[in-house]
CHARMM-style PDB file with segment names, atoms N, HN, CA, C and O in Angstrom:
ATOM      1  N   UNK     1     114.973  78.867 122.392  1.00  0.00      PROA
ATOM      2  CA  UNK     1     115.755  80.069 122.150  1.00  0.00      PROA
ATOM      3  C   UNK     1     115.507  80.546 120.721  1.00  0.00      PROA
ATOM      4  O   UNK     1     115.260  79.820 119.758  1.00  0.00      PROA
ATOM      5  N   UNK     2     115.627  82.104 120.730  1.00  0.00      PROA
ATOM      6  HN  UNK     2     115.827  82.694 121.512  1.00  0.00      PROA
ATOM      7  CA  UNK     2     115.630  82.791 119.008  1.00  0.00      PROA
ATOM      8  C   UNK     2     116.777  82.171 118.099  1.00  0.00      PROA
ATOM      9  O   UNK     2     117.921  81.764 118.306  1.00  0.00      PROA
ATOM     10  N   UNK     3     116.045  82.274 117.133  1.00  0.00      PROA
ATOM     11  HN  UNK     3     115.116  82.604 116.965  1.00  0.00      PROA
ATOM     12  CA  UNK     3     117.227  82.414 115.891  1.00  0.00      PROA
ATOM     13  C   UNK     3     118.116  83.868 116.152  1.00  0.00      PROA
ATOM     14  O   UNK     3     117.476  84.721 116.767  1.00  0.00      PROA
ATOM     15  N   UNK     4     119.366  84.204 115.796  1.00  0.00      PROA
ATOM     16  HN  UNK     4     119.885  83.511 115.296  1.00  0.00      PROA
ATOM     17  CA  UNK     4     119.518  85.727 115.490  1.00  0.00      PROA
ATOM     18  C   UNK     4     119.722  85.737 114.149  1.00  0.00      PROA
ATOM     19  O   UNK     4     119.991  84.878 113.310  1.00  0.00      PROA
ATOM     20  N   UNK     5     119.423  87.571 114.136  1.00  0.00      PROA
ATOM     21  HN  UNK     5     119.204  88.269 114.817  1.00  0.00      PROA
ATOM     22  CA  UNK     5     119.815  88.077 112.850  1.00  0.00      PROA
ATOM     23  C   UNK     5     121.051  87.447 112.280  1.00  0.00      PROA
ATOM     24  O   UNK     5     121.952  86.995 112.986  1.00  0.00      PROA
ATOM     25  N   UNK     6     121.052  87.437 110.667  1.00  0.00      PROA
ATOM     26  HN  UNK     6     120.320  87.804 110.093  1.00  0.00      PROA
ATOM     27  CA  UNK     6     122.270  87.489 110.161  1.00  0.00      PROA
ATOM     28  C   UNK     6     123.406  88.661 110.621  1.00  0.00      PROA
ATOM     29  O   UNK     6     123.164  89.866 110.537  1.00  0.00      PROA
ATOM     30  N   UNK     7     124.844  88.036 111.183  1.00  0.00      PROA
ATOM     31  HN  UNK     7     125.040  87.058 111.252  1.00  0.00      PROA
ATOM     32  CA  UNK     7     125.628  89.600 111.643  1.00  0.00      PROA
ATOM     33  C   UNK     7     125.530  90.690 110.611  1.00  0.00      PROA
ATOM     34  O   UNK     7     125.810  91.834 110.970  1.00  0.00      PROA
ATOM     35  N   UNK     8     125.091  90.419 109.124  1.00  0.00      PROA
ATOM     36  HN  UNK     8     124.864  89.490 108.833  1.00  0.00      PROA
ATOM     37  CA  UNK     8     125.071  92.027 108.830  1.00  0.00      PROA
ATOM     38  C   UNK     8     124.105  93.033 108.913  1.00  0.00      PROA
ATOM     39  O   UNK     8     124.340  94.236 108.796  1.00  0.00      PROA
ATOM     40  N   UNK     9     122.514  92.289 109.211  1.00  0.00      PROA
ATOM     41  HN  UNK     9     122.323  91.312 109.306  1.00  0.00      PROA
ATOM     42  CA  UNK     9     121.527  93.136 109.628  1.00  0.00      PROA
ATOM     43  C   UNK     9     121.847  93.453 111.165  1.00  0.00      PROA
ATOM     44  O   UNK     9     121.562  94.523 111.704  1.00  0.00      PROA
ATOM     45  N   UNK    10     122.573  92.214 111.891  1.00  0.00      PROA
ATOM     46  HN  UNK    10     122.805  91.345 111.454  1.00  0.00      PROA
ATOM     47  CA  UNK    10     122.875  93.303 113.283  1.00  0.00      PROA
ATOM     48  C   UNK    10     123.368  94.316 113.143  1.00  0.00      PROA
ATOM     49  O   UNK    10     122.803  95.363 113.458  1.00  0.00      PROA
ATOM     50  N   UNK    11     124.901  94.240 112.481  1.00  0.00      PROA
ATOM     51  HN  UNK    11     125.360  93.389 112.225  1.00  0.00      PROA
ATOM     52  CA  UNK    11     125.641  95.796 112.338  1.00  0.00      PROA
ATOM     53  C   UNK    11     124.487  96.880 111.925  1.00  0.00      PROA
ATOM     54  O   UNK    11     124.396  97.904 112.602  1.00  0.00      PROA
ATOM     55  N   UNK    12     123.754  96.701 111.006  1.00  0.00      PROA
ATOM     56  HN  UNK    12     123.828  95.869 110.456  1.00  0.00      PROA
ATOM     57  CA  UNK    12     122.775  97.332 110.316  1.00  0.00      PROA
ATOM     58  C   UNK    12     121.973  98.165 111.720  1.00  0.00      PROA
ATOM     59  O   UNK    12     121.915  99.383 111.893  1.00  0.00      PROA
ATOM     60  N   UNK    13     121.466  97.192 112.514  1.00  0.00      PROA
ATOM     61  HN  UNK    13     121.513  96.203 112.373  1.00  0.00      PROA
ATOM     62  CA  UNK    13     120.107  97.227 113.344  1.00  0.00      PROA
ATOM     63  C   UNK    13     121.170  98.154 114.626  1.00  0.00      PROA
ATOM     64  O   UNK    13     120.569  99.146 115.038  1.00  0.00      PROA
ATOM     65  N   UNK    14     122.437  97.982 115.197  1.00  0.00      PROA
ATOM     66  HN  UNK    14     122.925  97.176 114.863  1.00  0.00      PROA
ATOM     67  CA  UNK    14     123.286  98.850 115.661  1.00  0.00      PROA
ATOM     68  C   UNK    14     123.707 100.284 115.141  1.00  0.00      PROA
ATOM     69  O   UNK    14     123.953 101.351 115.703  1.00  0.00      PROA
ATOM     70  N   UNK    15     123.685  99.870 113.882  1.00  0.00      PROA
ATOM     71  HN  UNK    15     123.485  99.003 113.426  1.00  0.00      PROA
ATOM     72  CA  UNK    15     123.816 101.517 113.603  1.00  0.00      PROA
ATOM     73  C   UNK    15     122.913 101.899 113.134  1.00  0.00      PROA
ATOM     74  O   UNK    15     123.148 102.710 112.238  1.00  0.00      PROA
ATOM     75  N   UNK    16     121.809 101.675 113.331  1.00  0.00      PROA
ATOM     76  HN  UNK    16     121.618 101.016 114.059  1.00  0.00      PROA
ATOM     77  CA  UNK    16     120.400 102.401 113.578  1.00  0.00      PROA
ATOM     78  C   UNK    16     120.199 103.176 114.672  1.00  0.00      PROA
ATOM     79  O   UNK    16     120.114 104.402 114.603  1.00  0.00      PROA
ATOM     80  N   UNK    17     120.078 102.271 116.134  1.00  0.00      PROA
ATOM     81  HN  UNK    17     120.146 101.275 116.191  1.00  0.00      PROA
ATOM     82  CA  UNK    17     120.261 102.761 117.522  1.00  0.00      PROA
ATOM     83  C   UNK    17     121.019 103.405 117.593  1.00  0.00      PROA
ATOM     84  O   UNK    17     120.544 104.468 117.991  1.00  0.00      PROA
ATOM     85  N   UNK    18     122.105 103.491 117.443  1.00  0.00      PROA
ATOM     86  HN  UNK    18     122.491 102.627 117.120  1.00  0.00      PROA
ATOM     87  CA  UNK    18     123.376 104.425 117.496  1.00  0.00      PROA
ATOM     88  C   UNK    18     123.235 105.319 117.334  1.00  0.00      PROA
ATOM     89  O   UNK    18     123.599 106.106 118.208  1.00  0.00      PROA
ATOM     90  N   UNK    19     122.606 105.840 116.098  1.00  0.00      PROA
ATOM     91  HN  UNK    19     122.310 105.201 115.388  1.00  0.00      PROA
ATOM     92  CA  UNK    19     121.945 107.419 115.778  1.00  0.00      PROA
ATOM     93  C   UNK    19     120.676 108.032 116.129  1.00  0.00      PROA
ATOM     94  O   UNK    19     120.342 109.196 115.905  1.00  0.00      PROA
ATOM     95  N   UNK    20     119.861 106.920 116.829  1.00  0.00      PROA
ATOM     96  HN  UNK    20     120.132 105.974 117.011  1.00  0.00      PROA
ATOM     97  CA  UNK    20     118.763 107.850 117.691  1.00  0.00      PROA
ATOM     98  C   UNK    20     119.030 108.033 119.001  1.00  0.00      PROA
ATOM     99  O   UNK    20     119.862 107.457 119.702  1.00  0.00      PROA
ATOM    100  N   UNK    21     117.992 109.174 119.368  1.00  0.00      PROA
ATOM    101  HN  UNK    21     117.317 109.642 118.799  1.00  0.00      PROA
ATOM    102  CA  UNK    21     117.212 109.460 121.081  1.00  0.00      PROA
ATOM    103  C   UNK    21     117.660 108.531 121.731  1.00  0.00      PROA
ATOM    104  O   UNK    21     117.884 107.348 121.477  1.00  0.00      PROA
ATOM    105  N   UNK    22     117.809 109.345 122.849  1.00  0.00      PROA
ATOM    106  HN  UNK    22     117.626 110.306 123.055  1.00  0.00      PROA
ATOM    107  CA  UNK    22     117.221 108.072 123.951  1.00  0.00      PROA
ATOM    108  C   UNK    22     115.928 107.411 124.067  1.00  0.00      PROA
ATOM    109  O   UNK    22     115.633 106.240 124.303  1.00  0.00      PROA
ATOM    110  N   UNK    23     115.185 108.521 123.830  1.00  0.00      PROA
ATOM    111  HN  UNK    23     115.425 109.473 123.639  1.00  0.00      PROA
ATOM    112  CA  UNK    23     113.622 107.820 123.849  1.00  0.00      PROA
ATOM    113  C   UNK    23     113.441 106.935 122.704  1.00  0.00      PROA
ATOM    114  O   UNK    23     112.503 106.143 122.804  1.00  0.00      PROA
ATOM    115  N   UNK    24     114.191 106.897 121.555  1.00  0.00      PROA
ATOM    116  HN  UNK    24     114.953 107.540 121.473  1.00  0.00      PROA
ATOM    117  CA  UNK    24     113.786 106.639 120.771  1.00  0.00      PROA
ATOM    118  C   UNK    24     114.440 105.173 120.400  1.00  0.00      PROA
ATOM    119  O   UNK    24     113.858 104.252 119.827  1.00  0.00      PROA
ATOM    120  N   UNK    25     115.810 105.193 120.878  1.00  0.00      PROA
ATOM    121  HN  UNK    25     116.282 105.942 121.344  1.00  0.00      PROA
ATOM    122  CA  UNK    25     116.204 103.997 121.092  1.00  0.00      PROA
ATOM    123  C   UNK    25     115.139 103.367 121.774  1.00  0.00      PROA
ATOM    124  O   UNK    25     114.261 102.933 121.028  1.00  0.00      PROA
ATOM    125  N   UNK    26     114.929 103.150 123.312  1.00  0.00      PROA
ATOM    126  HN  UNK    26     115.642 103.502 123.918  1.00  0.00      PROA
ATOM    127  CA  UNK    26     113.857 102.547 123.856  1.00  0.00      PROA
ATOM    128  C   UNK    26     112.667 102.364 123.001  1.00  0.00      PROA
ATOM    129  O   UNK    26     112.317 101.242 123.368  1.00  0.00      PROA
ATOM    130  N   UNK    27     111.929 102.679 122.224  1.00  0.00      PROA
ATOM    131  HN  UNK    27     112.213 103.590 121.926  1.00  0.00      PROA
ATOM    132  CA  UNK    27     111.151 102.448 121.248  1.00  0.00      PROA
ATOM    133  C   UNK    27     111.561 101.561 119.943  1.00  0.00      PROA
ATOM    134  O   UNK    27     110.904 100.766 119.271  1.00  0.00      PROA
ATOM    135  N   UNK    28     112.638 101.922 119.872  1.00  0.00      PROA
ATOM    136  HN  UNK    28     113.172 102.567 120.419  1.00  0.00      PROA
ATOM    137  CA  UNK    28     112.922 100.431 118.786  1.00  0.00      PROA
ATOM    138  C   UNK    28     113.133  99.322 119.112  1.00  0.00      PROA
ATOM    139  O   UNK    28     112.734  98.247 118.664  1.00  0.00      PROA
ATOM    140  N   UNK    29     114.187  99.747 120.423  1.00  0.00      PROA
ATOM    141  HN  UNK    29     114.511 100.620 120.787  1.00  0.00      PROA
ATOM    142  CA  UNK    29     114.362  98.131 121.333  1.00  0.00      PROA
ATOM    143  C   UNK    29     113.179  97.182 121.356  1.00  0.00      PROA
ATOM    144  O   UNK    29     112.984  95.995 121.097  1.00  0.00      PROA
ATOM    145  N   UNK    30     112.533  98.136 121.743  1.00  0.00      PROA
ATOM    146  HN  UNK    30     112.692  99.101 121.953  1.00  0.00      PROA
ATOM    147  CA  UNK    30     111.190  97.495 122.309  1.00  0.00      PROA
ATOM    148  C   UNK    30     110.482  96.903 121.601  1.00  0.00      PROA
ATOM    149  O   UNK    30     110.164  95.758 121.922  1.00  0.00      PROA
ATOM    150  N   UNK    31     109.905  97.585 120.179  1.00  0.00      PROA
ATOM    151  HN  UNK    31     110.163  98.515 119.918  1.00  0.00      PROA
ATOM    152  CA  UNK    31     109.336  97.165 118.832  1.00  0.00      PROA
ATOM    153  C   UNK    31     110.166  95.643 117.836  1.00  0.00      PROA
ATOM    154  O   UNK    31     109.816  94.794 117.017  1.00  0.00      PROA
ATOM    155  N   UNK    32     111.380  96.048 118.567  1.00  0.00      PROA
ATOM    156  HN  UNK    32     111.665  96.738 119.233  1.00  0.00      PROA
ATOM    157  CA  UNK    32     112.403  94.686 117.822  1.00  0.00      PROA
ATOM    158  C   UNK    32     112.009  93.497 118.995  1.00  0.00      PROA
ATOM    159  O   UNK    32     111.151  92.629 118.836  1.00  0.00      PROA
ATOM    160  N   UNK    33     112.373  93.578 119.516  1.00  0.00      PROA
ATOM    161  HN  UNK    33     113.070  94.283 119.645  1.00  0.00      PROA
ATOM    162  CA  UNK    33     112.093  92.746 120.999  1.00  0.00      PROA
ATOM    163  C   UNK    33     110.696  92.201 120.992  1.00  0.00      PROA
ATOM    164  O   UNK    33     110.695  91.020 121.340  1.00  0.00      PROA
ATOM    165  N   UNK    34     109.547  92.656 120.720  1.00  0.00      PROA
ATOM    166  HN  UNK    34     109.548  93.615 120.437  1.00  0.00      PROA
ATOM    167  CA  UNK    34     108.225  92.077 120.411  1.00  0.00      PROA
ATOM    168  C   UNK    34     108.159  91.644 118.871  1.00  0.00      PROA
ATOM    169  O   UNK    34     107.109  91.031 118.681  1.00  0.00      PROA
ATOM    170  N   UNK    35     108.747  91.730 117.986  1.00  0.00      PROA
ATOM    171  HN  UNK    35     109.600  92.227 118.141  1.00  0.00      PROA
ATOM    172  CA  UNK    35     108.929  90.582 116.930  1.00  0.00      PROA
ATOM    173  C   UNK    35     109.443  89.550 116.925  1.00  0.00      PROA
ATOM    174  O   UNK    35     109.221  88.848 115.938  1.00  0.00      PROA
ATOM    175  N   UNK    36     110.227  89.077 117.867  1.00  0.00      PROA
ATOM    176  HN  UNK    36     110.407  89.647 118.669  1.00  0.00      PROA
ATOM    177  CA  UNK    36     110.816  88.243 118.403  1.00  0.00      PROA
ATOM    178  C   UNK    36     110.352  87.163 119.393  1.00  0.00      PROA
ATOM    179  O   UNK    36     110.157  87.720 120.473  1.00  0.00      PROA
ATOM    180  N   UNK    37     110.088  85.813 119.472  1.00  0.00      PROA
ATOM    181  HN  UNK    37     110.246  85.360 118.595  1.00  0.00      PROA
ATOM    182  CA  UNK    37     109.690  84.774 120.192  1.00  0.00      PROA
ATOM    183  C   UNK    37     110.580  85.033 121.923  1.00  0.00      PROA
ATOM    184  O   UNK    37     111.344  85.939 122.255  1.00  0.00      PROA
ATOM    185  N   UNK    38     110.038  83.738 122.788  1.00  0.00      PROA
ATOM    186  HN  UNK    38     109.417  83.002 122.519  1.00  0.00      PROA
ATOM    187  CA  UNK    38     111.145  83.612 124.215  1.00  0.00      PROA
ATOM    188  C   UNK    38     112.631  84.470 123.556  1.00  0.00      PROA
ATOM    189  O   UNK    38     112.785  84.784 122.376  1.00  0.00      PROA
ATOM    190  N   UNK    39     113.261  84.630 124.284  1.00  0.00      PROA
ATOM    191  HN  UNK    39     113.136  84.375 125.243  1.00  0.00      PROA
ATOM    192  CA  UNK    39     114.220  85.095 124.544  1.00  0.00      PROA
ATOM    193  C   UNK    39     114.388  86.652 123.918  1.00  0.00      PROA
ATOM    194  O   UNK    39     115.268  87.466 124.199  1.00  0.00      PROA
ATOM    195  N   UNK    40     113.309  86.799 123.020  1.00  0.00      PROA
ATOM    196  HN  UNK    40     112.594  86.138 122.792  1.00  0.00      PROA
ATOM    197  CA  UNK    40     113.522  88.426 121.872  1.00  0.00      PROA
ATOM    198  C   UNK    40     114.115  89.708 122.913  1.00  0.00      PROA
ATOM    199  O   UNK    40     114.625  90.708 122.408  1.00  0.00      PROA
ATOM    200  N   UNK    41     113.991  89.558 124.328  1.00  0.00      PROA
ATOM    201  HN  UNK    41     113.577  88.745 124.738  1.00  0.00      PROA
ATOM    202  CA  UNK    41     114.197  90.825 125.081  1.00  0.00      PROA
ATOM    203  C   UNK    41     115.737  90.337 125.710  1.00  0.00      PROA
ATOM    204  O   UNK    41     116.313  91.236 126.321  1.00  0.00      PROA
ATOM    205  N   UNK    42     116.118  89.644 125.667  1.00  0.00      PROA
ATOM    206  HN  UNK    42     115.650  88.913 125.171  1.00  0.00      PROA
ATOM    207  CA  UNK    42     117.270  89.684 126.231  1.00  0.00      PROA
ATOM    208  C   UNK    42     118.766  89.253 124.799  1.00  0.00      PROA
ATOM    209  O   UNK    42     119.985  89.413 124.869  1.00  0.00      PROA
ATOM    210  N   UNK    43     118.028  88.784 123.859  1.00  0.00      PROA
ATOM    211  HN  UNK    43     117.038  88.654 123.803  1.00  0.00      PROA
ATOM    212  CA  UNK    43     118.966  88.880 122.615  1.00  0.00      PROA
ATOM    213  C   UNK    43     118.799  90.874 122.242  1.00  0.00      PROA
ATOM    214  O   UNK    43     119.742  91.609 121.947  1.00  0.00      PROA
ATOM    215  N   UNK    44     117.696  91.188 122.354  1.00  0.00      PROA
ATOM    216  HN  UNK    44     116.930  90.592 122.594  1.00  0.00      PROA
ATOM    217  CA  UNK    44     117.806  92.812 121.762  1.00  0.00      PROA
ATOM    218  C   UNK    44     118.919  93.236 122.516  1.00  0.00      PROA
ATOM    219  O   UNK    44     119.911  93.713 121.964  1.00  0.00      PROA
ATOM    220  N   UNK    45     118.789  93.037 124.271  1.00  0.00      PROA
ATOM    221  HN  UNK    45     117.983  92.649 124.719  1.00  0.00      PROA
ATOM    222  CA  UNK    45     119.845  93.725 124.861  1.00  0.00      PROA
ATOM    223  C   UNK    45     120.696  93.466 125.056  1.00  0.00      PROA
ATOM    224  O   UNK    45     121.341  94.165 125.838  1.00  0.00      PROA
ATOM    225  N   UNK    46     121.236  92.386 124.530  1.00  0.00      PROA
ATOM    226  HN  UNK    46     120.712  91.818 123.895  1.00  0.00      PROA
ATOM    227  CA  UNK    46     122.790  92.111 124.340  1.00  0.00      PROA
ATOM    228  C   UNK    46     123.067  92.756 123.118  1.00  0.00      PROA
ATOM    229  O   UNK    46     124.114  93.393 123.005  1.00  0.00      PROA
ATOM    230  N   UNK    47     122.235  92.671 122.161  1.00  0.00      PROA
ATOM    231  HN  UNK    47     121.384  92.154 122.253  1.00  0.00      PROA
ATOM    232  CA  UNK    47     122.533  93.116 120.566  1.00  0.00      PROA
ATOM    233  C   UNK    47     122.977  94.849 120.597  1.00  0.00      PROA
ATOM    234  O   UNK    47     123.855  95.435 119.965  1.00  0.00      PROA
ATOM    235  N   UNK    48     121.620  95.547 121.965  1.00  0.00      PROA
ATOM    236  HN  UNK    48     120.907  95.071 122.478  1.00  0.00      PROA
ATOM    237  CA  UNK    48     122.121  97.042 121.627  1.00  0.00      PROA
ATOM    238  C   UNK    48     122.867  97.609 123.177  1.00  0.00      PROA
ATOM    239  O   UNK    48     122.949  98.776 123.561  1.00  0.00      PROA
ATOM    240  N   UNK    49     123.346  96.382 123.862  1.00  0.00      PROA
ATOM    241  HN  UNK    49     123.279  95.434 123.550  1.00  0.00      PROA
ATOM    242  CA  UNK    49     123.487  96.636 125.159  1.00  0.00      PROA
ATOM    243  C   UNK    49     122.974  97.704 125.719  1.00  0.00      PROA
ATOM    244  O   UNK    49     123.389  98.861 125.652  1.00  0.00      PROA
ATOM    245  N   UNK    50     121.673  97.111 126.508  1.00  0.00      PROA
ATOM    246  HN  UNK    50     121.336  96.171 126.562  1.00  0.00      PROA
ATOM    247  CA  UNK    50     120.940  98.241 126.958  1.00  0.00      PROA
ATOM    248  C   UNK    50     120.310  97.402 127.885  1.00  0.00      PROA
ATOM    249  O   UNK    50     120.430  96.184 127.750  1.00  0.00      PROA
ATOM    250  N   UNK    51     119.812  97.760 128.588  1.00  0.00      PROA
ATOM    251  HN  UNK    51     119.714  98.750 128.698  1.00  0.00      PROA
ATOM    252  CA  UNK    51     118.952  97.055 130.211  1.00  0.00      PROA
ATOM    253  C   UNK    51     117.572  96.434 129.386  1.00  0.00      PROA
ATOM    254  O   UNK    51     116.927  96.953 128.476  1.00  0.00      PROA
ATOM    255  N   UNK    52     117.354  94.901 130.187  1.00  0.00      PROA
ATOM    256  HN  UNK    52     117.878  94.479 130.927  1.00  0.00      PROA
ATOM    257  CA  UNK    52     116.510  94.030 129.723  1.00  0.00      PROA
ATOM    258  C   UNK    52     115.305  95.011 129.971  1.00  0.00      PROA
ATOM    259  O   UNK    52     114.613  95.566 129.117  1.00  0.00      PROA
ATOM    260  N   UNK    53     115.217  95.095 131.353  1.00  0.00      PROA
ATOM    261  HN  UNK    53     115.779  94.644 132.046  1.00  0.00      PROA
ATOM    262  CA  UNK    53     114.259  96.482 132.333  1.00  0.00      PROA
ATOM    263  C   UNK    53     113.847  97.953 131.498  1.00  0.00      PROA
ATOM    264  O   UNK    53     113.061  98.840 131.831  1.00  0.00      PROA
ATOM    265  N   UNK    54     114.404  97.867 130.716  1.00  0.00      PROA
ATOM    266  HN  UNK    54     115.042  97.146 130.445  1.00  0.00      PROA
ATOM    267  CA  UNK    54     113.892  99.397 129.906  1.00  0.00      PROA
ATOM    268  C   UNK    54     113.346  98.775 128.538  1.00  0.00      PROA
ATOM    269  O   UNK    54     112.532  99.387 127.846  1.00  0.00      PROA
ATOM    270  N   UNK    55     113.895  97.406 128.166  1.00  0.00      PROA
ATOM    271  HN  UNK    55     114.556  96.909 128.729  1.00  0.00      PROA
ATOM    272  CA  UNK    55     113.054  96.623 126.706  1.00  0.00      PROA
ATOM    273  C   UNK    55     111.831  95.902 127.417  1.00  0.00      PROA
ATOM    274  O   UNK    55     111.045  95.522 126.548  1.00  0.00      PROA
ATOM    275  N   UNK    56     111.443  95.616 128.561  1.00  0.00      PROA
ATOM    276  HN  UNK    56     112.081  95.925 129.266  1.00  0.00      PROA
ATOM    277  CA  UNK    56     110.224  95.078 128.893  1.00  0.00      PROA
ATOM    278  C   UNK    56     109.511  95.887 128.901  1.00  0.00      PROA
ATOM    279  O   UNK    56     108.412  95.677 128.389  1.00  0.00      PROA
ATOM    280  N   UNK    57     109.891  97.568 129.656  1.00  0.00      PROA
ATOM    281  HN  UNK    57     110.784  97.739 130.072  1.00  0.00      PROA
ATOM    282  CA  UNK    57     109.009  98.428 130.071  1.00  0.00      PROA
ATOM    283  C   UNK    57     108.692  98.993 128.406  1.00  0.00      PROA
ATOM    284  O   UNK    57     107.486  99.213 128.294  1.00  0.00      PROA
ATOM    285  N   UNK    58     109.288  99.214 127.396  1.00  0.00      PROA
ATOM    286  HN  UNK    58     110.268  99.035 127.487  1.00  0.00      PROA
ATOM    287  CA  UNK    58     109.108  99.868 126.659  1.00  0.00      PROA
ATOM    288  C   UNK    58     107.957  98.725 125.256  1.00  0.00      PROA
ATOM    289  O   UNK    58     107.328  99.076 124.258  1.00  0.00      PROA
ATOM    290  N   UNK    59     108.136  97.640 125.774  1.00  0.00      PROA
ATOM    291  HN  UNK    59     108.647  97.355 126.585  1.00  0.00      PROA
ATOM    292  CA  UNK    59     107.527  96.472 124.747  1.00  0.00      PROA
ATOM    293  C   UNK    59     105.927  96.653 125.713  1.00  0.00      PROA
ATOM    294  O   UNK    59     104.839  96.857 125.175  1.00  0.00      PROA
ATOM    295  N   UNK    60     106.080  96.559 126.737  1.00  0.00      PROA
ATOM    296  HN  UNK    60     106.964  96.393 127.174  1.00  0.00      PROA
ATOM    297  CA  UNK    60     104.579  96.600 127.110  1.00  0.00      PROA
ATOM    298  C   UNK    60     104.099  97.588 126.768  1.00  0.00      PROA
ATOM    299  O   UNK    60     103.181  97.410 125.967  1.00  0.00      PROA
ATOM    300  N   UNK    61     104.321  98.689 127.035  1.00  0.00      PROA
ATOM    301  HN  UNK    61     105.067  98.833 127.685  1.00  0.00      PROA
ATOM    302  CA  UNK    61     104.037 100.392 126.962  1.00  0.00      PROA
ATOM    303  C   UNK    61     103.156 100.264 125.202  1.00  0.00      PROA
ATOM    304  O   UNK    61     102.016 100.579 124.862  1.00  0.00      PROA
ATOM    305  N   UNK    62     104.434  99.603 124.341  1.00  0.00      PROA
ATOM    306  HN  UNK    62     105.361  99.347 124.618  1.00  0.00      PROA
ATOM    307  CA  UNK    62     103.523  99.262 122.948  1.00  0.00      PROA
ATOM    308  C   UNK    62     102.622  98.387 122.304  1.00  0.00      PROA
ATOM    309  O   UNK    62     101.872  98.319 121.330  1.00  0.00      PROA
ATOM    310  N   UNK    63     103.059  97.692 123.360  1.00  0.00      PROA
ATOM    311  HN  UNK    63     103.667  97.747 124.151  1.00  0.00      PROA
ATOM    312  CA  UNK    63     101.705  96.542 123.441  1.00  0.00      PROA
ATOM    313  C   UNK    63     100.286  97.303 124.106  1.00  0.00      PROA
ATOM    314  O   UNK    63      99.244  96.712 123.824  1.00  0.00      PROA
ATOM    315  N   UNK    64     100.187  98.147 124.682  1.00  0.00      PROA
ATOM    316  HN  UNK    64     101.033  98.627 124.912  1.00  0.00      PROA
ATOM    317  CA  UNK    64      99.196  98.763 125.491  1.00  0.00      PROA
ATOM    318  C   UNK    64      98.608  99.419 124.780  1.00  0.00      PROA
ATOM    319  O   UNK    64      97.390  99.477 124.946  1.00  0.00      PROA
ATOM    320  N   UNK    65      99.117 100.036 123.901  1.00  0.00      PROA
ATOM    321  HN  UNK    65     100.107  99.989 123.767  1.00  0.00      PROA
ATOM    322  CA  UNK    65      98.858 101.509 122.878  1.00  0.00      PROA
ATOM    323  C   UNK    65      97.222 100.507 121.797  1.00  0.00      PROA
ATOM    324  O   UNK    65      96.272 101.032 121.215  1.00  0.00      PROA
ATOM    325  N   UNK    66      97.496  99.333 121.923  1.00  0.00      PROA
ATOM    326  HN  UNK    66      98.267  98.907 122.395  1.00  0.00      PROA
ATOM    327  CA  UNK    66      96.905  98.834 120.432  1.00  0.00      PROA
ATOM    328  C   UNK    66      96.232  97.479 120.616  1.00  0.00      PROA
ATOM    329  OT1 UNK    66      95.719  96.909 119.653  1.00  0.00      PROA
TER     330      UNK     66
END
């Protein structure tokens, strides 16, 4: 299992998402979620409660690009 963030870069990393897109959320999820070892996609989506299914689709999508 991941380490997590310290809780104040979560609050931090929440009120980031909070103020973008939709699309654009999905793009950070995703980008956070692939810095992250086993578990990085399902700690992101508890962290920004958001569907595991839209941080896989959106981590491959950027994995593809490069």
């Amino acid at each position: 299992m991941i380490e997590a963030y310290p809780q104040k870069i979560e609050t931090q990393m929440q009120e980031l998402y909070n103020r973008l897109l939709e699309k654009h959320k999905r793009l950070y999820a995703g980008i956070e979620a692939l810095k992250l070892a086993y578990g990085g996609v399902t700690y992101i989506a508890k962290l920004f409660n958001c569907s595991r299914n839209t941080i896989k689709e959106r981590a491959r999508n950027n994995l593809s690009k490069y």
